[in-house]
DRENKOL-846748 format. One line per field, with one value per residue (C-alpha): x, y, z; chain; residue in three letters. Coordinates in nm, 4 decimals, always signed. Last residue first. Example, Ala and Ser with C-alpha at 12.3 -4.5 7.8 and 13.67 -1.06 7.14 Angstrom:
% DRENKOL-846748
xx = +1.3670	+1.2300 $
yy = -0.1060	-0.4500 $
zz = +0.7140	+0.7800 $
ch = A	A $
aa = SER	ALA $
This chain:
% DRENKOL-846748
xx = +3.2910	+3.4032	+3.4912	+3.3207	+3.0109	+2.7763	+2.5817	+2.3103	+2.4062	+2.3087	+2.1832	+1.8145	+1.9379	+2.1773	+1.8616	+1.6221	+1.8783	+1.8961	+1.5181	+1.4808	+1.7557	+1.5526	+1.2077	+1.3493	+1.5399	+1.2304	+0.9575	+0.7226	+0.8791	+1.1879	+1.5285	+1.8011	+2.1651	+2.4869	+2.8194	+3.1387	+3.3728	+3.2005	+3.2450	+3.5881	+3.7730	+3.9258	+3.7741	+3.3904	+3.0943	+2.7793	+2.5897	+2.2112	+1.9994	+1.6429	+1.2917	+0.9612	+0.9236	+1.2896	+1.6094	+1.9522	+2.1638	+2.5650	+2.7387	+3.0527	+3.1290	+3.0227	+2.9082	+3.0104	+2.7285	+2.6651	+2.3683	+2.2020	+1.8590	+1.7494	+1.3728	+1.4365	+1.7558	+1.9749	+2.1427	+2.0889	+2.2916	+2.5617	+2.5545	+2.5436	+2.9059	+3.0719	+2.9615	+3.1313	+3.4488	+3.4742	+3.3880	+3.6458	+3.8795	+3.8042	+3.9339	+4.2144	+4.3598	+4.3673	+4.5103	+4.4402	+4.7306	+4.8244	+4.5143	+4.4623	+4.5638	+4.4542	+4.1024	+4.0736	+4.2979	+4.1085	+3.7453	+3.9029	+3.9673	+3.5791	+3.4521	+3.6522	+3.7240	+3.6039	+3.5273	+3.4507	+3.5802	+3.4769	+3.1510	+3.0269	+2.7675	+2.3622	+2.1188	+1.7719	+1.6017	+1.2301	+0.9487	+1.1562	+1.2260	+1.0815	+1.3045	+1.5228	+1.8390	+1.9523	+1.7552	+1.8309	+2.2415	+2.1684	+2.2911	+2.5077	+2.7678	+2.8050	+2.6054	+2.7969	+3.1140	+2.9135	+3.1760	+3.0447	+2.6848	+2.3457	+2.0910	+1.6868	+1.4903	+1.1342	+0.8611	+1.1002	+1.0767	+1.3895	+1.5713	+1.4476	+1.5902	+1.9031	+1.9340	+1.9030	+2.1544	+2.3376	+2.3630	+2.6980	+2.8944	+2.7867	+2.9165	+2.7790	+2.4159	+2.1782	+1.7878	+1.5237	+1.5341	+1.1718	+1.2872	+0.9451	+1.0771	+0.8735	+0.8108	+1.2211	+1.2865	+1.1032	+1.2699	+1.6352	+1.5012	+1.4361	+1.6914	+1.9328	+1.8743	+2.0773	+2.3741	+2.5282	+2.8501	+2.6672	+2.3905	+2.5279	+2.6406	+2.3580	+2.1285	+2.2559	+2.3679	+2.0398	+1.8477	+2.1812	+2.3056	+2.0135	+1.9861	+2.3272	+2.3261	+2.0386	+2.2256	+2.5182	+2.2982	+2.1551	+2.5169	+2.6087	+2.3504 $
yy = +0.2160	+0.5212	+0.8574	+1.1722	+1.0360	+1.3260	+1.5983	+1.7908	+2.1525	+2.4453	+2.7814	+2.6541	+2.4775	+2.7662	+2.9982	+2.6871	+2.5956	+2.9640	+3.0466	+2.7379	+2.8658	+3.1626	+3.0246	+2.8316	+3.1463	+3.3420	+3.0581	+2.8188	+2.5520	+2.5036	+2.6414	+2.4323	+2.6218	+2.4689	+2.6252	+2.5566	+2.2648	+2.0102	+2.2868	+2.3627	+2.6366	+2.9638	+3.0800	+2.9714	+2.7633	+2.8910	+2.5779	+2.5582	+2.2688	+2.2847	+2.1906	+2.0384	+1.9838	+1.8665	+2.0864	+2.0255	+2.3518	+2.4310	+2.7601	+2.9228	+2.7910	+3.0673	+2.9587	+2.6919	+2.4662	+2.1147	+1.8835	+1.5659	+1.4285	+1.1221	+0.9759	+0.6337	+0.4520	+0.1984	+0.4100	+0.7076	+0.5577	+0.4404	+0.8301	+0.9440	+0.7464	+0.8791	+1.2464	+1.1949	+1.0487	+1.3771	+1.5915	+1.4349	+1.4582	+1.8525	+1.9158	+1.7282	+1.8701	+2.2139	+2.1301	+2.0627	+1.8949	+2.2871	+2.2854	+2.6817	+2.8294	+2.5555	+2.5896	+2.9514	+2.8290	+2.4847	+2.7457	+2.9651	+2.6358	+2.5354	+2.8866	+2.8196	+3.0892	+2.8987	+2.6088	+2.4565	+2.0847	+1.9706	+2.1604	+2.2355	+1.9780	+2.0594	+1.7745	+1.6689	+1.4395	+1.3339	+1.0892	+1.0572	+0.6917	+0.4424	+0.1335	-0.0012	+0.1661	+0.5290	+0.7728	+0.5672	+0.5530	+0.9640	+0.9649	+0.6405	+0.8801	+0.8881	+1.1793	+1.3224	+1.3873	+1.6559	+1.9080	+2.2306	+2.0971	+2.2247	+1.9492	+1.8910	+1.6762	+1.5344	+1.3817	+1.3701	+1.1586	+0.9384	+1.2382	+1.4033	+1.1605	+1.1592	+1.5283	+1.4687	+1.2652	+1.4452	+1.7885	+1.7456	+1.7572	+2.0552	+2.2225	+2.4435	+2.3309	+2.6088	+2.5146	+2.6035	+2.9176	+2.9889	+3.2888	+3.4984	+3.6999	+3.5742	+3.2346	+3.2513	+3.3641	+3.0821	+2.8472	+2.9769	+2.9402	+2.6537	+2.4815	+2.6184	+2.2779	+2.1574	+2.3340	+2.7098	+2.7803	+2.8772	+3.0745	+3.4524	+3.4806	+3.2363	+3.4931	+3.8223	+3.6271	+3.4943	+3.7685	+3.9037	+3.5968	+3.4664	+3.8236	+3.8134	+3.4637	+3.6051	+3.9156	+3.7104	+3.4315	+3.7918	+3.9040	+3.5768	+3.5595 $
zz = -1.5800	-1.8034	-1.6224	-1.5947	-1.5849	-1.6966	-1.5379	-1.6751	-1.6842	-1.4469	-1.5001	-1.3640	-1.0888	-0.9316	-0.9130	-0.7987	-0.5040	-0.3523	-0.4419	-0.1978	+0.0450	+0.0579	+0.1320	+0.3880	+0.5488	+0.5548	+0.6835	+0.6163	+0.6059	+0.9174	+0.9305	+1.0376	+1.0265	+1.0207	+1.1650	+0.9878	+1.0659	+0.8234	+0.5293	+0.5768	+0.7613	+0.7328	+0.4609	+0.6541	+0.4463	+0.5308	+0.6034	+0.5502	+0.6510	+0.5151	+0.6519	+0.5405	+0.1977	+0.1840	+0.1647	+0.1809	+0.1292	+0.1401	+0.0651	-0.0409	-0.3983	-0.5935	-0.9270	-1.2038	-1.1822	-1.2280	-1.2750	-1.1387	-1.1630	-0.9584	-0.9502	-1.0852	-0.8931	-1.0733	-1.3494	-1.0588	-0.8082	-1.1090	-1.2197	-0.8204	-0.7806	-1.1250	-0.9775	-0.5984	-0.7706	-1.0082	-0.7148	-0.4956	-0.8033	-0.8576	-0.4957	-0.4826	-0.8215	-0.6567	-0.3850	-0.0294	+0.1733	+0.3084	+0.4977	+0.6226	+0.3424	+0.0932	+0.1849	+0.0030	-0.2710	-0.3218	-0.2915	-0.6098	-0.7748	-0.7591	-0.8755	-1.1883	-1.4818	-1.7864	-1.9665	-1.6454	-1.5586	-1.1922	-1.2718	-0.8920	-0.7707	-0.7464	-0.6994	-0.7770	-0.5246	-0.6408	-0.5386	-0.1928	-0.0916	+0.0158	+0.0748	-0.2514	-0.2191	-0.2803	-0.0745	+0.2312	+0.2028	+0.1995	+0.6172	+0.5389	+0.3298	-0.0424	-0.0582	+0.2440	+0.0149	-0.2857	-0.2684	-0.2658	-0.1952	-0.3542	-0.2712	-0.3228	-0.1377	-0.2056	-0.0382	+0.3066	+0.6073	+0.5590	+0.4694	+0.8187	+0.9887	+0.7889	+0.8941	+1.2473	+1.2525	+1.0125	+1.2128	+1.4179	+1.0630	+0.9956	+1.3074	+1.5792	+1.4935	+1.4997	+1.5641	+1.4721	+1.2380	+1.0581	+0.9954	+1.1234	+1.3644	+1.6667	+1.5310	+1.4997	+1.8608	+2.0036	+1.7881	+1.8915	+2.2635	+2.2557	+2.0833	+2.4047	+2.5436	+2.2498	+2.3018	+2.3236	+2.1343	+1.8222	+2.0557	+2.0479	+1.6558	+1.5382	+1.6489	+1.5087	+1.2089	+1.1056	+0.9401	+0.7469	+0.6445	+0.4428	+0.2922	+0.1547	+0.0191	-0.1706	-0.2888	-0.3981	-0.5953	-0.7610	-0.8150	-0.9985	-1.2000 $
ch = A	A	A	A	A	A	A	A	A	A	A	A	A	A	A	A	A	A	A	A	A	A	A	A	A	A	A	A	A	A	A	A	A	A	A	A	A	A	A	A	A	A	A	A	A	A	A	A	A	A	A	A	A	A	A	A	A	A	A	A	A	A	A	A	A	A	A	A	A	A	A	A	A	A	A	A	A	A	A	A	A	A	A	A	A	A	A	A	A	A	A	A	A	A	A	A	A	A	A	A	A	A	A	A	A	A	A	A	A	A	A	A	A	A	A	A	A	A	A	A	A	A	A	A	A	A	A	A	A	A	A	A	A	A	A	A	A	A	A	A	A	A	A	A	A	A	A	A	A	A	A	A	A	A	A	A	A	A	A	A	A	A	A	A	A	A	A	A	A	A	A	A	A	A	A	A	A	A	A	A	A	A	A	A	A	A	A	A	A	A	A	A	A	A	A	A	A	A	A	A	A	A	A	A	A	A	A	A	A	A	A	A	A	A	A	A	A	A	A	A	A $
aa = UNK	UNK	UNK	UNK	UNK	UNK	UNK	UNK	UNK	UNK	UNK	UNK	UNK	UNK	UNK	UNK	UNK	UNK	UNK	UNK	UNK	UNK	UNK	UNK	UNK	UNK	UNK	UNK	UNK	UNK	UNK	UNK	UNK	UNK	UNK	UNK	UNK	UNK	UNK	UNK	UNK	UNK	UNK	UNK	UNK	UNK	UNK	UNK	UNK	UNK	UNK	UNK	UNK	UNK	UNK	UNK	UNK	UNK	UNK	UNK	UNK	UNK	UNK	UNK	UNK	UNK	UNK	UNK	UNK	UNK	UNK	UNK	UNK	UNK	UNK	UNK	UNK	UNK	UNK	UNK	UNK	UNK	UNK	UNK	UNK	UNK	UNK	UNK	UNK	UNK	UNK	UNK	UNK	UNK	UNK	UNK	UNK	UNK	UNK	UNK	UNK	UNK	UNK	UNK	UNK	UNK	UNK	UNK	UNK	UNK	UNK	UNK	UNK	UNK	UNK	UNK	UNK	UNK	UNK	UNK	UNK	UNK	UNK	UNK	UNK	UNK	UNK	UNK	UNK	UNK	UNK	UNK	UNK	UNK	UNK	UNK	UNK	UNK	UNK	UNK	UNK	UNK	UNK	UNK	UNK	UNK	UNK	UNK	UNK	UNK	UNK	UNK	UNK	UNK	UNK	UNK	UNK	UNK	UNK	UNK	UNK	UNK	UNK	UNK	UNK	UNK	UNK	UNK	UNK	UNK	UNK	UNK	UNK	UNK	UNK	UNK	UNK	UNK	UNK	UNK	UNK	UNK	UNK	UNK	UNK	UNK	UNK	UNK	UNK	UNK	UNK	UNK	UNK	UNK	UNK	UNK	UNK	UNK	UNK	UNK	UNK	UNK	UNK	UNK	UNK	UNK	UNK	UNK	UNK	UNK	UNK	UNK	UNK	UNK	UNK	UNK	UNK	UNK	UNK	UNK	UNK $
């Protein structure tokens, strides 16, 4: 399992780096030319954001848009931002979000605590413990969401924590996280449907999904 999640990750870097390498410190008006070289390759690669956290404007948008949306996060903190605020009250929302967290509590060797070392190099506040409380707090939050919310299904996997994807029917946003930096500071990736990196983060997600477990509160209200 893990290999193949390995080989995919793999692939999705391989026919992007080239690109992203010589445009992540270019800016918007560069879009262009990113999406022009995608319909000629094939990715599907609109746009390259130079951080993750510059992308969630557009990504809400596109949330507010979506039939369906589907998660795999490493920590799970924008879900309790305003850019998924949408999915979880009373407007339309999408027919169906599932989402992937890491298993704050594995019964074995854990993917999450090898990610706390790799962060804790470079910010010496991040420990262990830190990182497997955010994800507790982020789970008990999406189990009262989805107590008041139809729609929701969450589960937890114990895999290589080194990648983020949101995807709706239309587009996904793809973060590769970096060891020497976290998840908001590494470059993001928007890749349009059809197209090579879409269909990969989607055989990303469904991979991880089906060798996950159904997520419980992990603490008592």
């Amino acid at each position: 399992m893990t290999d193949f999640l390995l080989g995919i990750l793999g692939s999705l870097a391989a026919s992007a780096i080239l690109l992203v390498l010589g445009l992540l410190r270019g800016a918007r008006p560069m879009w262009w030319l990113v999406a022009a070289c995608s319909r000629h390759t094939g990715t599907g690669l609109g746009r390259v954001y130079r951080h993750q956290s510059s992308a969630e404007r557009d990504l809400a948008r596109d949330l507010r848009r979506a039939q369906w949306v589907k998660v795999l996060a490493g920590r799970g903190n924008v879900l309790t931002r305003e850019v998924f605020s949408p999915l979880w009250s009373a407007e339309p929302s999408p027919q169906s979000v599932q989402i992937l967290l890491p298993d704050p509590d594995p019964p074995e060797d854990s993917w999450l605590d090898r990610r706390s070392q790799e962060v804790s190099r470079f910010d010496p506040g991040f420990t262990r413990g830190l990182l497997r409380s955010q994800v507790r707090t982020n789970i008990d939050y999406l189990a009262r969401v989805m107590q008041a919310r139809d729609g929701i299904e969450l589960r937890t996997f114990n895999l290589p924590n080194n990648c983020r994807v949101i995807a709706t029917d239309r587009a996904a946003y793809l973060t590769f996280y970096s060891a020497s930096a976290h998840g908001r500071n590494s470059p993001c990736l928007y890749a349009r449907a059809p197209g090579i990196l879409y269909t990969a983060a989607l055989r990303q997600f469904e991979a991880a999904w089906t060798h996950a477990t159904p997520a419980l509160p992990t603490s008592r209200p």
